[in-house]
PyMOL Python script that loads the backbone (N, CA, C, O; Angstrom):
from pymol import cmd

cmd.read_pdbstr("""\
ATOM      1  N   UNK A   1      97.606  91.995  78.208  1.00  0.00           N
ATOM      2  CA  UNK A   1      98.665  92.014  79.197  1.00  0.00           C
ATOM      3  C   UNK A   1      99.288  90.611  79.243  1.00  0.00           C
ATOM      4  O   UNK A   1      98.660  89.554  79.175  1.00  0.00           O
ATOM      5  N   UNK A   2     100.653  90.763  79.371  1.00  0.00           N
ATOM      6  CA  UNK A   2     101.191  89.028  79.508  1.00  0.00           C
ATOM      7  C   UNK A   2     102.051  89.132  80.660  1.00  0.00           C
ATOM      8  O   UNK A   2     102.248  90.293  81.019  1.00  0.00           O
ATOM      9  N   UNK A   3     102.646  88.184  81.369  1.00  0.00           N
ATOM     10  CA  UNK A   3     103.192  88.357  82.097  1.00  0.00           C
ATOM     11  C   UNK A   3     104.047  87.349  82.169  1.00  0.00           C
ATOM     12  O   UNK A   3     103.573  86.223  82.022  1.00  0.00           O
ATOM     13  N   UNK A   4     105.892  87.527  82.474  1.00  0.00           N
ATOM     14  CA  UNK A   4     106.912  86.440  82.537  1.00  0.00           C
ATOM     15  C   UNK A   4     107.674  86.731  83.401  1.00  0.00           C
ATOM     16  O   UNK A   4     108.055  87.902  83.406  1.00  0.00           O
ATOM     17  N   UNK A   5     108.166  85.849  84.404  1.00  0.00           N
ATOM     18  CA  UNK A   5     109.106  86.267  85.509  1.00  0.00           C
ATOM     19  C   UNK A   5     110.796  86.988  84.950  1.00  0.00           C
ATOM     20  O   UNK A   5     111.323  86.998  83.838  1.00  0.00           O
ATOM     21  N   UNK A   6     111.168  87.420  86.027  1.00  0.00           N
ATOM     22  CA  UNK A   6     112.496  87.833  85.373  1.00  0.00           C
ATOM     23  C   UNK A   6     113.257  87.064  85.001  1.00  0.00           C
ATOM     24  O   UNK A   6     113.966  87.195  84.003  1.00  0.00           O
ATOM     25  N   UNK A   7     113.222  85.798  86.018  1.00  0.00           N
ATOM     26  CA  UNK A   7     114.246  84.211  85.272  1.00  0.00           C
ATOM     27  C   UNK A   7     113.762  83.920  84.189  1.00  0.00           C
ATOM     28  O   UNK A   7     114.567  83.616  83.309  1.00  0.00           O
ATOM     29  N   UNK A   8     112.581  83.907  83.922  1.00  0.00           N
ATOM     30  CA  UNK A   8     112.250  83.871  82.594  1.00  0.00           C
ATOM     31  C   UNK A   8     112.259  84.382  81.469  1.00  0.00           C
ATOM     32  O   UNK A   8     112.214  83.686  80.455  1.00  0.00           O
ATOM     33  N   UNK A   9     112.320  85.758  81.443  1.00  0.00           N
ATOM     34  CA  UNK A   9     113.144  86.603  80.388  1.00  0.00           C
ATOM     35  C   UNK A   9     114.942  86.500  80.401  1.00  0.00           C
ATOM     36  O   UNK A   9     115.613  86.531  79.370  1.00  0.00           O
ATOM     37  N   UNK A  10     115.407  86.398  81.537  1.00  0.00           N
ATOM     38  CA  UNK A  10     117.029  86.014  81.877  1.00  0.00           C
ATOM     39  C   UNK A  10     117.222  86.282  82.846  1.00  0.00           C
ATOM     40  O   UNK A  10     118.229  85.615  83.085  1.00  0.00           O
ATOM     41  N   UNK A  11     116.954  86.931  83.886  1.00  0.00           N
ATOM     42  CA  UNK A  11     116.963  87.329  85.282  1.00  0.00           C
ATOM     43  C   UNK A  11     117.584  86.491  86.042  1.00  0.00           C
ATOM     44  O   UNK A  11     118.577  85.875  85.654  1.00  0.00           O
ATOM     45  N   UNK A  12     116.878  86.323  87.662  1.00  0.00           N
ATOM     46  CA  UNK A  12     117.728  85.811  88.589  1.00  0.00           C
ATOM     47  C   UNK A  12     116.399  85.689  89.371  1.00  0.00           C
ATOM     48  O   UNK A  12     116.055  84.551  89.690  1.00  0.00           O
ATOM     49  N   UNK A  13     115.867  86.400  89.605  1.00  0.00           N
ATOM     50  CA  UNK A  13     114.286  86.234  90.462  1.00  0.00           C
ATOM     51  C   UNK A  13     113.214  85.746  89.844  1.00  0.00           C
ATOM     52  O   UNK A  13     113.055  85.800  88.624  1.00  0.00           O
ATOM     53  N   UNK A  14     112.279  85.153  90.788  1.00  0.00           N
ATOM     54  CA  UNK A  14     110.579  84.924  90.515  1.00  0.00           C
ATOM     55  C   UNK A  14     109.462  86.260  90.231  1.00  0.00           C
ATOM     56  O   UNK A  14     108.243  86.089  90.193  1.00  0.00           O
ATOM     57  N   UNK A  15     110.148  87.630  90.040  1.00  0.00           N
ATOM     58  CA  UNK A  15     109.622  88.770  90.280  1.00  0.00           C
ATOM     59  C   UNK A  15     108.647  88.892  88.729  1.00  0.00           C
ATOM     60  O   UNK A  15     109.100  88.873  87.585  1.00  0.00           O
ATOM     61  N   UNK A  16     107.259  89.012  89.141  1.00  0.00           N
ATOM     62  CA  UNK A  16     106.460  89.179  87.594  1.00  0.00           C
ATOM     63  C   UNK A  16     106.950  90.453  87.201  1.00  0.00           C
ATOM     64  O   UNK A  16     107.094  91.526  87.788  1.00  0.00           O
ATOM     65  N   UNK A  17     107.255  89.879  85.583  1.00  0.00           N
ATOM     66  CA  UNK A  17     107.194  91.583  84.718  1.00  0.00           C
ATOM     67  C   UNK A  17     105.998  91.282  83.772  1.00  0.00           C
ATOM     68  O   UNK A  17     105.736  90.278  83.110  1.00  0.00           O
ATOM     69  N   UNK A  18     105.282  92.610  83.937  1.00  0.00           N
ATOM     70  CA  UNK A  18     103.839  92.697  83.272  1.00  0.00           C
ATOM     71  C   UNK A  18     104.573  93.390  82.108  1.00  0.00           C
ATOM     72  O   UNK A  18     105.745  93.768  82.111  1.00  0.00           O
ATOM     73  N   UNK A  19     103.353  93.522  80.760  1.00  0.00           N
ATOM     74  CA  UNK A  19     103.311  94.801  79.762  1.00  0.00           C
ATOM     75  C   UNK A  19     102.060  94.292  78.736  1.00  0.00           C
ATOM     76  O   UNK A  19     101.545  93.222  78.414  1.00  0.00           O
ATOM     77  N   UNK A  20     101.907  95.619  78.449  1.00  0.00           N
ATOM     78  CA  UNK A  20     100.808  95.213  77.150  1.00  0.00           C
ATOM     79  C   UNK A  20     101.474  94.737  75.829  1.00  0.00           C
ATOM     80  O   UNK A  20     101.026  93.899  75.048  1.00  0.00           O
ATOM     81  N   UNK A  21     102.621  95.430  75.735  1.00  0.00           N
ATOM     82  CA  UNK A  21     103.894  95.289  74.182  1.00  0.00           C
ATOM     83  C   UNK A  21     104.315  94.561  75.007  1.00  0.00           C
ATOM     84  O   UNK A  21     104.007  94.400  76.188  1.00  0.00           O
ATOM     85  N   UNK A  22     105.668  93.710  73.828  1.00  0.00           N
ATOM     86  CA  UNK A  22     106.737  93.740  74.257  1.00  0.00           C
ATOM     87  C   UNK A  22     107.841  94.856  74.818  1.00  0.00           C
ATOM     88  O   UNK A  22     108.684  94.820  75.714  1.00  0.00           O
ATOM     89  N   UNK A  23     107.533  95.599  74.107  1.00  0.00           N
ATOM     90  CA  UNK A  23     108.793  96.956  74.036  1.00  0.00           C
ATOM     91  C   UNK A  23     108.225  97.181  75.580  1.00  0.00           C
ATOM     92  O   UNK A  23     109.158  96.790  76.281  1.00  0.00           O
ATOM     93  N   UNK A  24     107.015  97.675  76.563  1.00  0.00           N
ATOM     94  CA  UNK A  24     106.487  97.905  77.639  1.00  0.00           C
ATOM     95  C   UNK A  24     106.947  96.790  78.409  1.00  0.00           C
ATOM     96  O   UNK A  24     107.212  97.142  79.559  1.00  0.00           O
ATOM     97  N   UNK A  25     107.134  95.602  78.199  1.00  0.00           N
ATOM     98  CA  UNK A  25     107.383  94.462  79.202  1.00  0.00           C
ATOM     99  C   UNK A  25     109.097  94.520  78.985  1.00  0.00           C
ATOM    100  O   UNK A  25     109.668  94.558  80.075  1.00  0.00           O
ATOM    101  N   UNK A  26     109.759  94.530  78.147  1.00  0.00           N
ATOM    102  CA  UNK A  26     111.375  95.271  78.217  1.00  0.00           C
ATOM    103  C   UNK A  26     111.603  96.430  79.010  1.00  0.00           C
ATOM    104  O   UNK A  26     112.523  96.285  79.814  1.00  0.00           O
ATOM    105  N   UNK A  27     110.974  97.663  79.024  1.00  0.00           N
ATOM    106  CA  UNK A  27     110.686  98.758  79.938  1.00  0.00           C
ATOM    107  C   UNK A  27     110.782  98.600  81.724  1.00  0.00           C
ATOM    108  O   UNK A  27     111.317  99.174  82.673  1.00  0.00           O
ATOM    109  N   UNK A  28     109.977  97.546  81.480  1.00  0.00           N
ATOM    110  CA  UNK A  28     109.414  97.037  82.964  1.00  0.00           C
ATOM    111  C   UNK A  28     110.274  96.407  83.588  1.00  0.00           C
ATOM    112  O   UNK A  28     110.395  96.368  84.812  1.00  0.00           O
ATOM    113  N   UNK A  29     111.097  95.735  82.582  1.00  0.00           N
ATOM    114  CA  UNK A  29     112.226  94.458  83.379  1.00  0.00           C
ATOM    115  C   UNK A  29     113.712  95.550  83.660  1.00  0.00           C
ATOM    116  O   UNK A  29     114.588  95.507  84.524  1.00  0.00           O
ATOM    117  N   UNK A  30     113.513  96.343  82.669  1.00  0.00           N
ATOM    118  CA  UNK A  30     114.501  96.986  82.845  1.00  0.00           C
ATOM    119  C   UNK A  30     114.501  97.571  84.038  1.00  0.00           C
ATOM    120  O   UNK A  30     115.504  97.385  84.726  1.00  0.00           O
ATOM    121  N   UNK A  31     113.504  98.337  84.539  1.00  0.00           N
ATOM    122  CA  UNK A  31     113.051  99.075  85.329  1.00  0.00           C
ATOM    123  C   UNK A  31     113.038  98.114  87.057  1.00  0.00           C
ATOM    124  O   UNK A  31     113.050  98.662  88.159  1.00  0.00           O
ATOM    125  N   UNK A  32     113.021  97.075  86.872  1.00  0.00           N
ATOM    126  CA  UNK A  32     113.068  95.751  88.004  1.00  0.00           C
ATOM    127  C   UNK A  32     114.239  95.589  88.384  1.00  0.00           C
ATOM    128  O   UNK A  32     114.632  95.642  89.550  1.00  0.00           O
ATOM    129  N   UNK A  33     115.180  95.277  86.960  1.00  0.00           N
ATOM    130  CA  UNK A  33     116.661  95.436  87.416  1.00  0.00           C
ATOM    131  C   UNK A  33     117.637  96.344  88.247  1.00  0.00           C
ATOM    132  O   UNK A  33     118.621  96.138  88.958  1.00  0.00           O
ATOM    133  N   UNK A  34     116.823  97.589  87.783  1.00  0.00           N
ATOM    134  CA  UNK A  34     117.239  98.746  88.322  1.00  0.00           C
ATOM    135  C   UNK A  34     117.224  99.024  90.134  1.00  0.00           C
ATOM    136  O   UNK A  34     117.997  99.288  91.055  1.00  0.00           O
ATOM    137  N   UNK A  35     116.296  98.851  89.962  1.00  0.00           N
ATOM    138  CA  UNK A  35     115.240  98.814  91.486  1.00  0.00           C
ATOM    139  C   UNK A  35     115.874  97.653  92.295  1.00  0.00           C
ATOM    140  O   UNK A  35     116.219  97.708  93.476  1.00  0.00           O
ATOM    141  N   UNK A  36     115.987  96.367  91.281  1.00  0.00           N
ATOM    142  CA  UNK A  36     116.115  95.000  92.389  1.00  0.00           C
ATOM    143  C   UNK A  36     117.724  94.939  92.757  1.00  0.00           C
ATOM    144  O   UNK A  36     118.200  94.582  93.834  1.00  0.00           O
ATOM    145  N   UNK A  37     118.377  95.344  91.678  1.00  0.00           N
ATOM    146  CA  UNK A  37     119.825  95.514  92.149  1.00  0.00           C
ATOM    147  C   UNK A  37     120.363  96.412  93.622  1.00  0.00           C
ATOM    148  O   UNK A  37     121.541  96.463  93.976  1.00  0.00           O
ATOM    149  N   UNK A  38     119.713  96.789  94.032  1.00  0.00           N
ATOM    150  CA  UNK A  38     119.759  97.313  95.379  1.00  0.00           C
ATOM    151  C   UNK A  38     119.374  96.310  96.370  1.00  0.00           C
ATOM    152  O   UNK A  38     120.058  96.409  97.389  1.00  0.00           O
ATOM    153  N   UNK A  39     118.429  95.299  96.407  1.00  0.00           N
ATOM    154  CA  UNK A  39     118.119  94.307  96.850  1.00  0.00           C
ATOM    155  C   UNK A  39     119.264  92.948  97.286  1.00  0.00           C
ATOM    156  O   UNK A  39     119.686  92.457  98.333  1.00  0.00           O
ATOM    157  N   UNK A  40     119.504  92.642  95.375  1.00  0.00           N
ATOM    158  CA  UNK A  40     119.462  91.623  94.915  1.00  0.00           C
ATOM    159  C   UNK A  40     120.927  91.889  94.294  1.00  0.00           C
ATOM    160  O   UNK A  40     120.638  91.544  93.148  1.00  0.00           O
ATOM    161  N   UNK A  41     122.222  92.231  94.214  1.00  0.00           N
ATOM    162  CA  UNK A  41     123.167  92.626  94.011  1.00  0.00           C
ATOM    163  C   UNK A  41     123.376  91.668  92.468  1.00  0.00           C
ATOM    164  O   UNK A  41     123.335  92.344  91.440  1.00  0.00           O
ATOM    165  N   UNK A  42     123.549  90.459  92.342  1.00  0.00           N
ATOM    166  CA  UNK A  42     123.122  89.752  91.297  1.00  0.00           C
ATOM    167  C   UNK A  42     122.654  90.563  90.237  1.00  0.00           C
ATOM    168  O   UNK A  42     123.348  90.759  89.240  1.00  0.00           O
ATOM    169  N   UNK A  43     121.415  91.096  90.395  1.00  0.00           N
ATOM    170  CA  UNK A  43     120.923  91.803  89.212  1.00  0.00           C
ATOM    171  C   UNK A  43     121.849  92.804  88.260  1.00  0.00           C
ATOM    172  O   UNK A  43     121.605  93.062  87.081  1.00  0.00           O
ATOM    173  N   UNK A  44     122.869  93.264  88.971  1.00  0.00           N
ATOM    174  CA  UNK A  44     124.316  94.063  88.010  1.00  0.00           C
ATOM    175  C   UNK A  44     124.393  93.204  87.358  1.00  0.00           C
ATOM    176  O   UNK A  44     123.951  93.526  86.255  1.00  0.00           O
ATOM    177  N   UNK A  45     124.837  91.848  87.378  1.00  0.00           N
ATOM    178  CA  UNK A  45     125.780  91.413  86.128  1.00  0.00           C
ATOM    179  C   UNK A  45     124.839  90.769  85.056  1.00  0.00           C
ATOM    180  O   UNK A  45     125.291  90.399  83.972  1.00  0.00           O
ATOM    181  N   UNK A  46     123.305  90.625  85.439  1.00  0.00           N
ATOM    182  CA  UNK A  46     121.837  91.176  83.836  1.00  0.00           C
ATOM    183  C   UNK A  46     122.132  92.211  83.366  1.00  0.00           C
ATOM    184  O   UNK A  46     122.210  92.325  82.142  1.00  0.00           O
ATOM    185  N   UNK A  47     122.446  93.537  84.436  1.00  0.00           N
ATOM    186  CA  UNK A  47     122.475  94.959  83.274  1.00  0.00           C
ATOM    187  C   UNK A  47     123.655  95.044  82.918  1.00  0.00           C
ATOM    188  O   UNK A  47     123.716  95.559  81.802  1.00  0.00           O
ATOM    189  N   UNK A  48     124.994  94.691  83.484  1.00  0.00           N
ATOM    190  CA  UNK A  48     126.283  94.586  82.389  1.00  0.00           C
ATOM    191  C   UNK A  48     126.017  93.893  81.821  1.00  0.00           C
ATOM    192  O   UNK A  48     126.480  94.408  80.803  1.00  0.00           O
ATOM    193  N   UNK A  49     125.307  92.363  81.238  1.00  0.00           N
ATOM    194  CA  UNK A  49     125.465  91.672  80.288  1.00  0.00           C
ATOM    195  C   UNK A  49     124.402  92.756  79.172  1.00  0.00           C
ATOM    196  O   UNK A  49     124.776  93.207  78.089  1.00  0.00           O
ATOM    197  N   UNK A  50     123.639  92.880  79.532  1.00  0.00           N
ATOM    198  CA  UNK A  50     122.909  93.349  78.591  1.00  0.00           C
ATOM    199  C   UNK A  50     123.783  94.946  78.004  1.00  0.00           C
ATOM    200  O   UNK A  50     123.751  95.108  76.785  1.00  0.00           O
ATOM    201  N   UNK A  51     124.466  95.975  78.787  1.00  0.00           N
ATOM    202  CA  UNK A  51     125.037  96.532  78.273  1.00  0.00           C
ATOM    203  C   UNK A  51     126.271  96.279  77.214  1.00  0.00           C
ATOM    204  O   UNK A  51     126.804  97.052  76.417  1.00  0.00           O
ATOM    205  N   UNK A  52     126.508  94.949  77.505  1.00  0.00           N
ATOM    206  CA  UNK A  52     128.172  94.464  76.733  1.00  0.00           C
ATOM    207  C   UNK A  52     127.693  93.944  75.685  1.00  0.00           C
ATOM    208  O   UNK A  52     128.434  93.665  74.743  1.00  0.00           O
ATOM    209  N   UNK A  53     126.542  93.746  75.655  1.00  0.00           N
ATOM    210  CA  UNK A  53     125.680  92.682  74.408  1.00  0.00           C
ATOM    211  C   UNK A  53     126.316  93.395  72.764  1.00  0.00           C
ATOM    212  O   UNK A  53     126.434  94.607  72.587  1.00  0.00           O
ATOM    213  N   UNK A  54     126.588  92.560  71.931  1.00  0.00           N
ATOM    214  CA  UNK A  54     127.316  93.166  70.587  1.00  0.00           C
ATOM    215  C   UNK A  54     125.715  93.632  69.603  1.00  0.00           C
ATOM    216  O   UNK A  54     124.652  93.535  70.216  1.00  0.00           O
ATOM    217  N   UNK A  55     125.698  93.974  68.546  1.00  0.00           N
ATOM    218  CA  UNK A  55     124.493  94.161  68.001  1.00  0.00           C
ATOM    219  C   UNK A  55     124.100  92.793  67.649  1.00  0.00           C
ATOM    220  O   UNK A  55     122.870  92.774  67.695  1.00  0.00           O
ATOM    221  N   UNK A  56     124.669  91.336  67.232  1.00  0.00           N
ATOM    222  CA  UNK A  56     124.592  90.338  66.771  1.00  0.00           C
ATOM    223  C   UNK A  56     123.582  90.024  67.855  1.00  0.00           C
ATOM    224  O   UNK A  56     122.365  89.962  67.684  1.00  0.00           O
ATOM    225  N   UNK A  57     124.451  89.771  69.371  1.00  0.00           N
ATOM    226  CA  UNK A  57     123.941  88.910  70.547  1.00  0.00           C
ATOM    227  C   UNK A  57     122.807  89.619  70.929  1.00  0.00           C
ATOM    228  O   UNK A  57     121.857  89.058  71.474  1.00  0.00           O
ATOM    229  N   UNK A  58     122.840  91.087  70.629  1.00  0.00           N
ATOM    230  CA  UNK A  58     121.391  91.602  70.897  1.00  0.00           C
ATOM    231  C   UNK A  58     120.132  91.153  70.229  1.00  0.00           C
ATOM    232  O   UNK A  58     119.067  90.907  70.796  1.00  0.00           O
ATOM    233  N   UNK A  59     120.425  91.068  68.787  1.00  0.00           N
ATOM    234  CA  UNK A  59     119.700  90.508  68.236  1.00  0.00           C
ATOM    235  C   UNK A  59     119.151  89.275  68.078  1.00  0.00           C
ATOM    236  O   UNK A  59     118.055  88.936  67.631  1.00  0.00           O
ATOM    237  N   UNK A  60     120.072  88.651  68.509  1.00  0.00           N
ATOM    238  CA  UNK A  60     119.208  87.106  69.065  1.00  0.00           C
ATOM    239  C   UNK A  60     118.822  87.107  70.244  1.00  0.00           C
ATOM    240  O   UNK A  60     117.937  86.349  70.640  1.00  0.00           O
ATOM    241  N   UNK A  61     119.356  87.857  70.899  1.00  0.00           N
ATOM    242  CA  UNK A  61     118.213  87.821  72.278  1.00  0.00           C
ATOM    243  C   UNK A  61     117.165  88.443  72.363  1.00  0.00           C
ATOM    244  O   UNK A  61     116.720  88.546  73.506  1.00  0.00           O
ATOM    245  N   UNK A  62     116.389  89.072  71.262  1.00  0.00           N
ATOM    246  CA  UNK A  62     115.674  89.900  71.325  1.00  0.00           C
ATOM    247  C   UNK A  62     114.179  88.678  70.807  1.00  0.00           C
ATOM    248  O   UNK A  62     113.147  88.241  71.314  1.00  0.00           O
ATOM    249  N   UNK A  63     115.122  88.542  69.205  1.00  0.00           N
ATOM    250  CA  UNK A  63     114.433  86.777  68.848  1.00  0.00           C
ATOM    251  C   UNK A  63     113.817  86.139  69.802  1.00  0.00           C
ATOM    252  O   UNK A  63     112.620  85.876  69.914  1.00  0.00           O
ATOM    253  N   UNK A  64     115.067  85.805  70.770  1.00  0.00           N
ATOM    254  CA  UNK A  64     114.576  84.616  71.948  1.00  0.00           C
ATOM    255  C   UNK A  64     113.568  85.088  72.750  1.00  0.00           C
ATOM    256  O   UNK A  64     112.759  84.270  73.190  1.00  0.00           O
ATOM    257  N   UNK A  65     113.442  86.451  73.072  1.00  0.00           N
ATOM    258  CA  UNK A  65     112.564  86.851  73.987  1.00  0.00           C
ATOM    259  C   UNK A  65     111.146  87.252  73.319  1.00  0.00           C
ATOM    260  O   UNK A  65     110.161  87.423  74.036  1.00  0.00           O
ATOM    261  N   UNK A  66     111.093  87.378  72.059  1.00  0.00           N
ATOM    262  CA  UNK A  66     109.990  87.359  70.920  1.00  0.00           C
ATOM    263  C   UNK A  66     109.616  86.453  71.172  1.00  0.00           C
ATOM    264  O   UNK A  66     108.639  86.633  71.900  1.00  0.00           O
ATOM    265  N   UNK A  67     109.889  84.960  70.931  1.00  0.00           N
ATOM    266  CA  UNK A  67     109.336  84.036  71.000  1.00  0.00           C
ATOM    267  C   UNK A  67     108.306  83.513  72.570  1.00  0.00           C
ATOM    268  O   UNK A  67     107.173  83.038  72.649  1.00  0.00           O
ATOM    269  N   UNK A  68     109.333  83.873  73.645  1.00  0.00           N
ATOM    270  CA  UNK A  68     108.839  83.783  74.721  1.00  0.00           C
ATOM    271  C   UNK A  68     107.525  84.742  75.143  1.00  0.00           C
ATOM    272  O   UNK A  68     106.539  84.381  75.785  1.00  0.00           O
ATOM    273  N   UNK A  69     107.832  86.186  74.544  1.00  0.00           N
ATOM    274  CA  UNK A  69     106.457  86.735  74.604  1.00  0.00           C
ATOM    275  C   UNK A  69     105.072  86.291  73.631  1.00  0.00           C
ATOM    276  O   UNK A  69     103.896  86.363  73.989  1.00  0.00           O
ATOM    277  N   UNK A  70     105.539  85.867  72.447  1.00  0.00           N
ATOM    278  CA  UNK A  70     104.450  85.091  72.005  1.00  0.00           C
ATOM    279  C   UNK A  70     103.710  83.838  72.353  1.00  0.00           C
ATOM    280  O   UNK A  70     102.560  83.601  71.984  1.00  0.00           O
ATOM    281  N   UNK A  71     104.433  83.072  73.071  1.00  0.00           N
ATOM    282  CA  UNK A  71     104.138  81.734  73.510  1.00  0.00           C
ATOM    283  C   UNK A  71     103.342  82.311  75.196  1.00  0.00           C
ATOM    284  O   UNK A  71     102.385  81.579  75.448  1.00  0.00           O
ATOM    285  N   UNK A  72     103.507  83.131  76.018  1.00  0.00           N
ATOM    286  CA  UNK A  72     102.932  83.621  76.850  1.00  0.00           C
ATOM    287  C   UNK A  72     101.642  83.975  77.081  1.00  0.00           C
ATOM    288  O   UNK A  72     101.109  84.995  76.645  1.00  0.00           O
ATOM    289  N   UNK A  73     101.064  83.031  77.856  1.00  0.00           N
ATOM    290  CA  UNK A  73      99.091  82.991  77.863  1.00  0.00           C
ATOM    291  C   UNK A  73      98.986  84.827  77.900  1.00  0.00           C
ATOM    292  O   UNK A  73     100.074  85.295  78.237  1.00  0.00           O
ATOM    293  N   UNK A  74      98.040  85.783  77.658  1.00  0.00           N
ATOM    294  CA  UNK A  74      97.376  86.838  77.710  1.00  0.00           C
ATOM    295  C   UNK A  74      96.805  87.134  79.026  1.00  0.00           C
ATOM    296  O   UNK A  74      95.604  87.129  78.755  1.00  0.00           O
ATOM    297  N   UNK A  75      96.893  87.385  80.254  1.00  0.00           N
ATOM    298  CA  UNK A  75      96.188  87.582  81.337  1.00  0.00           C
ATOM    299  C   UNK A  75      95.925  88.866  81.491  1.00  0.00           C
ATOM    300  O   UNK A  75      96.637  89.833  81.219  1.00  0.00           O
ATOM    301  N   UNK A  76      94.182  88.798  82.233  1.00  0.00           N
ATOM    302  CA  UNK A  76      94.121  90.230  82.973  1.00  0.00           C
ATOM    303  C   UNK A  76      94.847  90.941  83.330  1.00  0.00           C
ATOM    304  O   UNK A  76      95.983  90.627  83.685  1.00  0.00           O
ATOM    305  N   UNK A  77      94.344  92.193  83.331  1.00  0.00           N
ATOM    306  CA  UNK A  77      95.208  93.462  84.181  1.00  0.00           C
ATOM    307  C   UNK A  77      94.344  93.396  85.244  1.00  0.00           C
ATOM    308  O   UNK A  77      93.125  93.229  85.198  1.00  0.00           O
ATOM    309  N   UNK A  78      95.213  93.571  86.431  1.00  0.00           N
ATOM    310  CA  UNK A  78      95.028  93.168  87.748  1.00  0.00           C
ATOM    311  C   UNK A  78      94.556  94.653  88.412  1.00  0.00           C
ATOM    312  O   UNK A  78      94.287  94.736  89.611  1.00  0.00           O
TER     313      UNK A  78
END
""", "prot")
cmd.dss("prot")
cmd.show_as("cartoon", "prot")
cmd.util.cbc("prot")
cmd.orient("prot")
């Protein structure tokens, strides 16, 4: 399990996103955005950016966030 805040994947909040994958910790943030944008109104313009994303910019952000999940200590599941 690893765990990175949403500012830390690109977000706007301190909110942990857990997963065992990556692809599960993408799931999860997605799933935060969803939820926190009712909150947190901010959180729309993460899921329009990420919807407007070209295949290029997707792909380096995907890179960037590879890296960040690898560099991420392994912690318990809580």
């Amino acid at each position: 399990m690893k765990t990175l805040t949403c500012l830390e994947i690109d977000g706007i909040c301190d909110t942990p996103i857990e997963g065992q994958t990556p692809e599960q910790m993408l799931n999860n943030r997605l799933r935060h955005l969803a939820e926190a944008v009712r909150i947190y109104p901010e959180h729309q313009e993460v899921l329009d950016k990420i919807r407007l994303m070209s295949e290029h910019e997707q792909a380096q952000w995907e890179a960037e966030f590879m890296e960040k999940w690898n560099s991420a200590p392994d912690t318990e599941n809580h």
